[in-house]
PAPANU-34168 format. One record per residue: residue number from 1; residue in one letter; z, x, y of N, C-alpha, C in turn. Coordinates in nm, 4 decimals, padded with zeros to 6 digits. Layout:
N
rec i:NUM&aa:a&n_Z:Z&n_X:X&n_Y:Y&ca_Z:Z&ca_X:X&ca_Y:Y&c_Z:Z&c_X:X&c_Y:Y
...
END
This chain:
65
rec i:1&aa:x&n_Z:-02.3062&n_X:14.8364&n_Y:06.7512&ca_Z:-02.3602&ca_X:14.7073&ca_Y:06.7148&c_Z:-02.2762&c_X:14.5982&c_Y:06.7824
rec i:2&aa:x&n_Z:-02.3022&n_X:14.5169&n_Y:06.8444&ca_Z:-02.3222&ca_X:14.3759&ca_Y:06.8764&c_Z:-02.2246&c_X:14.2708&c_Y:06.8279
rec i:3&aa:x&n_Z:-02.1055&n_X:14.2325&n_Y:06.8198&ca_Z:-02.0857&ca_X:14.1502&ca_Y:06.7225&c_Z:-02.1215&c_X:14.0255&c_Y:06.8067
rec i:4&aa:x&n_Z:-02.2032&n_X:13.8899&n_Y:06.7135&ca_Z:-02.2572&ca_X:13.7320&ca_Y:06.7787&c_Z:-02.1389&c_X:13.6769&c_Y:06.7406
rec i:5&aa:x&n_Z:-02.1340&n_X:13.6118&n_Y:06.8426&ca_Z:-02.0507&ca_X:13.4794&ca_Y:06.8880&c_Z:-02.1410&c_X:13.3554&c_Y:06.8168
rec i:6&aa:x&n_Z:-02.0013&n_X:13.2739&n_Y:06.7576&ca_Z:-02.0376&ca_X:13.1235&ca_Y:06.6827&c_Z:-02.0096&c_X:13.0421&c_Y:06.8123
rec i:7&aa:x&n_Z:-01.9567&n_X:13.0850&n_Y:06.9100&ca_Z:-01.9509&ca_X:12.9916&ca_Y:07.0299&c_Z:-02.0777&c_X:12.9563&c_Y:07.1126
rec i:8&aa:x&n_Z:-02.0663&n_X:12.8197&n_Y:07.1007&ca_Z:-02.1976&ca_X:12.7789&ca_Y:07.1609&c_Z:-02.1715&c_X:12.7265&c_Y:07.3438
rec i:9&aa:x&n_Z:-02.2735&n_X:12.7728&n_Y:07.4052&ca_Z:-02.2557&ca_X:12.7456&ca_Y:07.5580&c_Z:-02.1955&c_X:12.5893&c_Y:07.6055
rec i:10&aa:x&n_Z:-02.1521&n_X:12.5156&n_Y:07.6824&ca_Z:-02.1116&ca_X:12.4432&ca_Y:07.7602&c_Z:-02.2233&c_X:12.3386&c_Y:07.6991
rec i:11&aa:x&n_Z:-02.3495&n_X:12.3673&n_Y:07.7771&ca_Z:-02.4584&ca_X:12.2658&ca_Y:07.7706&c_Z:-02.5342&c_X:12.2446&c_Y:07.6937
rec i:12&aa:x&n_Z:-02.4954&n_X:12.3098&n_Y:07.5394&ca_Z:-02.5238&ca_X:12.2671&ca_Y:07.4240&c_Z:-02.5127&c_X:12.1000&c_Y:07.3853
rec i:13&aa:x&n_Z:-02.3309&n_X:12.1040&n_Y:07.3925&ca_Z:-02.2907&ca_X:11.9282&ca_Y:07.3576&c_Z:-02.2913&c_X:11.8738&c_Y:07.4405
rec i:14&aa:x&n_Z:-02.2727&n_X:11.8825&n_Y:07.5766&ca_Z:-02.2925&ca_X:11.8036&ca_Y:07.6997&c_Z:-02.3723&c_X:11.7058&c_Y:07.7360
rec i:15&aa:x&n_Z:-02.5009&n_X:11.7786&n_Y:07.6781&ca_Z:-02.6565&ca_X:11.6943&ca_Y:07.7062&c_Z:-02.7143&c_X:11.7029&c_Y:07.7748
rec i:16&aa:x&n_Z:-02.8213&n_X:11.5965&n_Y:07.8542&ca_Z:-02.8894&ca_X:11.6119&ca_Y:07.9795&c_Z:-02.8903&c_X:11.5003&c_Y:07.9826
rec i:17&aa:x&n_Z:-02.9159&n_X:11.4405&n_Y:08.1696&ca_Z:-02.9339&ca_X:11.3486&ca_Y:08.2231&c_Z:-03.0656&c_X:11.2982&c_Y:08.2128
rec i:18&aa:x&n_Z:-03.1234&n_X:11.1827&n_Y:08.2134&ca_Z:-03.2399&ca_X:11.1212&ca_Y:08.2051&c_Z:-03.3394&c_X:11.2243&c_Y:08.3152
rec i:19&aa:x&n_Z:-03.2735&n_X:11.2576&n_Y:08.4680&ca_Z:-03.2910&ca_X:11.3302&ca_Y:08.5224&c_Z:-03.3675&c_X:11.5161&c_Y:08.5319
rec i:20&aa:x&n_Z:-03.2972&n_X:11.5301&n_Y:08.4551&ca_Z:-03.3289&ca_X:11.7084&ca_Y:08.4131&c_Z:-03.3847&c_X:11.6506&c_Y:08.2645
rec i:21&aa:x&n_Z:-03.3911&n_X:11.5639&n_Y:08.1691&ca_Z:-03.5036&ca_X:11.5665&ca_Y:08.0741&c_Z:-03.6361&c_X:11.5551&c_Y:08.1216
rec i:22&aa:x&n_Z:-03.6762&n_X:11.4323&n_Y:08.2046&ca_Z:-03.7687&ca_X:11.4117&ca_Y:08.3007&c_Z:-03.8472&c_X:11.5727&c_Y:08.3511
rec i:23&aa:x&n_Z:-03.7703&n_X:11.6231&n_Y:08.4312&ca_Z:-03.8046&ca_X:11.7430&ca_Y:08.4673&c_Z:-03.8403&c_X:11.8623&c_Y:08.3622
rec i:24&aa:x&n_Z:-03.7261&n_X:11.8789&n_Y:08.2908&ca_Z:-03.8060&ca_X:11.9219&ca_Y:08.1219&c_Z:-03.9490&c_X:11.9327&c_Y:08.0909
rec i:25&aa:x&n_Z:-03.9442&n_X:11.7974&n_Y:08.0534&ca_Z:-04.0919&ca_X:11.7337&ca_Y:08.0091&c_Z:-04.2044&c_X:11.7591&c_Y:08.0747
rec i:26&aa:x&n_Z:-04.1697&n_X:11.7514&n_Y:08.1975&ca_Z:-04.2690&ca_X:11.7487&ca_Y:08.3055&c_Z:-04.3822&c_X:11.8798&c_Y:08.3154
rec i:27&aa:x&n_Z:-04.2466&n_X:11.9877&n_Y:08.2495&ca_Z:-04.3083&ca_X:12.1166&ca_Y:08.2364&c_Z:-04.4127&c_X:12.1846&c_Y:08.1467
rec i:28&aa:x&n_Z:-04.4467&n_X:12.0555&n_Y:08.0447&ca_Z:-04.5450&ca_X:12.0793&ca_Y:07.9639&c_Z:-04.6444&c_X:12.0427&c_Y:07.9858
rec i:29&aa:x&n_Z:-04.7420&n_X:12.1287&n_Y:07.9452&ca_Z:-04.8628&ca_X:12.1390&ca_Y:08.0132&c_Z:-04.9265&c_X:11.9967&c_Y:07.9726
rec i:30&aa:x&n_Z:-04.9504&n_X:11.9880&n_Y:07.8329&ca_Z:-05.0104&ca_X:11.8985&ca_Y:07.7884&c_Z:-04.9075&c_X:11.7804&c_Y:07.7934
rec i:31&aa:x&n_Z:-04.9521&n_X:11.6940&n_Y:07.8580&ca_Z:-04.8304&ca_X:11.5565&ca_Y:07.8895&c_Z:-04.8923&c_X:11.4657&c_Y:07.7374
rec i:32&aa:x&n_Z:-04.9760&n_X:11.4728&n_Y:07.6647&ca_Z:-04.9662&ca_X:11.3512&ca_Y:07.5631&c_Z:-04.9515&c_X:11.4446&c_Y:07.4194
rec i:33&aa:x&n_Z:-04.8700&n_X:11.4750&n_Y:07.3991&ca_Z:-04.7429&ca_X:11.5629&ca_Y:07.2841&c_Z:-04.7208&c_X:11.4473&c_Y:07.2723
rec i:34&aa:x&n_Z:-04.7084&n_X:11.4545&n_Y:07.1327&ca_Z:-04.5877&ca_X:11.3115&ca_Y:07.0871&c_Z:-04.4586&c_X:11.3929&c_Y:07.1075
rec i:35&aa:x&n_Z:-04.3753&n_X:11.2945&n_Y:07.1279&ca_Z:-04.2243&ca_X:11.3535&ca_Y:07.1314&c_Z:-04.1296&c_X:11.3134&c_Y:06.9845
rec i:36&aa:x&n_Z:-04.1020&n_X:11.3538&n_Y:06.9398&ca_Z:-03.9629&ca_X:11.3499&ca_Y:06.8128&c_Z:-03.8282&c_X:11.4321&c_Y:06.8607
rec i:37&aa:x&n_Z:-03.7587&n_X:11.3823&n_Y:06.7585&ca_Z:-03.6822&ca_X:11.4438&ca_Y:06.7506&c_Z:-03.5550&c_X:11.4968&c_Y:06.6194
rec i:38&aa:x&n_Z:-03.4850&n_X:11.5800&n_Y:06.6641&ca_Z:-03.4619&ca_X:11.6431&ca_Y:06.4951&c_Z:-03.2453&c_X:11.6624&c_Y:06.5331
rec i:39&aa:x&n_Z:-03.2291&n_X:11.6508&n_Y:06.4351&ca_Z:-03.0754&ca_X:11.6479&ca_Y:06.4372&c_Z:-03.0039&c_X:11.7955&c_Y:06.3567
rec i:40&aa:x&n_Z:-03.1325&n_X:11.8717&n_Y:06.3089&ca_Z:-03.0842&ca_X:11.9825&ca_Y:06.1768&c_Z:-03.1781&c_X:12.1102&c_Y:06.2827
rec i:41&aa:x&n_Z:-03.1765&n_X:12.1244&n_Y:06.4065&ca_Z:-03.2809&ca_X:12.2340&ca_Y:06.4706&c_Z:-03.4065&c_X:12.2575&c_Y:06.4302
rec i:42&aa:x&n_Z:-03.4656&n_X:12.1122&n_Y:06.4070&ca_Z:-03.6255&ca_X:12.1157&ca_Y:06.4125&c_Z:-03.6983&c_X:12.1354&c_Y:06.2333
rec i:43&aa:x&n_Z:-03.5692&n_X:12.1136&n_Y:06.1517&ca_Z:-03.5897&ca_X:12.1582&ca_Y:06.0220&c_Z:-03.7041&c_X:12.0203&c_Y:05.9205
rec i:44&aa:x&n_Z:-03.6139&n_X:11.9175&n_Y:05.9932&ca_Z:-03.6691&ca_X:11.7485&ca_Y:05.9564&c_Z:-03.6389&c_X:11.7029&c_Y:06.1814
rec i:45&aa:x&n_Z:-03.7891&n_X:11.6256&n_Y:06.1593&ca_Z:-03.8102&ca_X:11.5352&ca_Y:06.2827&c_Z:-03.8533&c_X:11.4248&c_Y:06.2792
rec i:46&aa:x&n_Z:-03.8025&n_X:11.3348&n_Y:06.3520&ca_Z:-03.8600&ca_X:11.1756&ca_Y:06.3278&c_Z:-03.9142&c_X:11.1458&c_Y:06.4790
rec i:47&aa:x&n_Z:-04.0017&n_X:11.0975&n_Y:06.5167&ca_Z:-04.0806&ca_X:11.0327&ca_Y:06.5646&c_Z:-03.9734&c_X:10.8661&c_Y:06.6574
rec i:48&aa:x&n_Z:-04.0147&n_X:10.9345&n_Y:06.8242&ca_Z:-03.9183&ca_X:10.8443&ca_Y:06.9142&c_Z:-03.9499&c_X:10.7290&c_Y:06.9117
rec i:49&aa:x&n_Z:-03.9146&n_X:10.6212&n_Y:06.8336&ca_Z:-03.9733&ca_X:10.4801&ca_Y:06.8680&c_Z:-03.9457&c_X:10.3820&c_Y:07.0061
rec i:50&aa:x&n_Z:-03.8187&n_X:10.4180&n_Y:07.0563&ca_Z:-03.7881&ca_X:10.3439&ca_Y:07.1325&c_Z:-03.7032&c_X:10.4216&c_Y:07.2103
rec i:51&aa:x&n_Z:-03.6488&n_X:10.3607&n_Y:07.3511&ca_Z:-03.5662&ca_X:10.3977&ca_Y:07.4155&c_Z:-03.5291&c_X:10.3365&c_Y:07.4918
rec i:52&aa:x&n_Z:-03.3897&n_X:10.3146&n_Y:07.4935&ca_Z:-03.3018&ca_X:10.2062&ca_Y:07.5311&c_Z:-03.1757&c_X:10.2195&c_Y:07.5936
rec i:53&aa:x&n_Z:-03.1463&n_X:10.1402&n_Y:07.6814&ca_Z:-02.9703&ca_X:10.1896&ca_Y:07.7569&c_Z:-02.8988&c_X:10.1335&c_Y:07.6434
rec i:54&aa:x&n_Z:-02.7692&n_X:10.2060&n_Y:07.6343&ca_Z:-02.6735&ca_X:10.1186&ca_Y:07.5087&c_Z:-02.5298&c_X:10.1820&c_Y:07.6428
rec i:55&aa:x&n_Z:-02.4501&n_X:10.0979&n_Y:07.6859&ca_Z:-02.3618&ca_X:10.0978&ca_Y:07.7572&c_Z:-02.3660&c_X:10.2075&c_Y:07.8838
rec i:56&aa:x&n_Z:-02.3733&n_X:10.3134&n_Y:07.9209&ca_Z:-02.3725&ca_X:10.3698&ca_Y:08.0389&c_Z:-02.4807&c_X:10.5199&c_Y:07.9169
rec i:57&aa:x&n_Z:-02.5570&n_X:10.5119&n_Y:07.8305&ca_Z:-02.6159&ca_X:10.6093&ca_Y:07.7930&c_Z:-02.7706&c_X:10.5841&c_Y:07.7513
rec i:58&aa:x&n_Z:-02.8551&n_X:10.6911&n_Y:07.7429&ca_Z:-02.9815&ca_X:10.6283&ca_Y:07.7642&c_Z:-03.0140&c_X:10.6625&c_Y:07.5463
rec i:59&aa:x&n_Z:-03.0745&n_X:10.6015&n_Y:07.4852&ca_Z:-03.0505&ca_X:10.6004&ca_Y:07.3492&c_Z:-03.1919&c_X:10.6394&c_Y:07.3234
rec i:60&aa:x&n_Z:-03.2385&n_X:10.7917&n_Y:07.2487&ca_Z:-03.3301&ca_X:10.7970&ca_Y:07.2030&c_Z:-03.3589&c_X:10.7330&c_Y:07.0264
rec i:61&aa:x&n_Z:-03.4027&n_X:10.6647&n_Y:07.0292&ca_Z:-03.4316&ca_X:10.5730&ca_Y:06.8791&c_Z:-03.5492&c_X:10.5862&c_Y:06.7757
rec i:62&aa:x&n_Z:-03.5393&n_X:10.6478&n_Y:06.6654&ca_Z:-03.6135&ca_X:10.6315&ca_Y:06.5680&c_Z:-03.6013&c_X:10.5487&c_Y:06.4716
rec i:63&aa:x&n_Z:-03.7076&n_X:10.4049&n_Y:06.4775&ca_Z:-03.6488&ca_X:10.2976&ca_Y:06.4343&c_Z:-03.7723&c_X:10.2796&c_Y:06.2648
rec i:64&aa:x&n_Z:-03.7545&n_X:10.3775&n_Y:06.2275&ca_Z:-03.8299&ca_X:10.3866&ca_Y:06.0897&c_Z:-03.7409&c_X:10.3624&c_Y:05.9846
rec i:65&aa:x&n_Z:-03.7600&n_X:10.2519&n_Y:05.8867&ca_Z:-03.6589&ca_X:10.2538&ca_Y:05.7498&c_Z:-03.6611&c_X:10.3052&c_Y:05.6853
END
């Protein structure tokens, strides 16, 4: 048996560039998906309202109260 690793790869926390998300996206078939997004692996998702530069990073925003 196998023992799993709690170590998560490199490009887990790293992120992606506006660049390779773009390309991501691109790969879905159906281009009008709403997009969200989730902070708990898809458990709770909120809905992208906005998107915005905030100092040298590109800011995905869910601006629901």
């Amino acid at each position: 048996m196998e023992k799993e690793s709690n170590v998560q790869p490199p490009w887990v926390a790293r992120g992606k560039t506006i660049r390779q998300l773009i390309k991501e996206l691109q790969s879905f078939e159906n281009q009008d998906l709403l997009v969200e997004i989730s902070l708990d692996g898809g458990n709770t998702h909120k809905p992208i309202s906005l998107v915005k530069k905030s100092k040298q990073t590109c800011l995905l925003v869910n601006s629901e109260i």
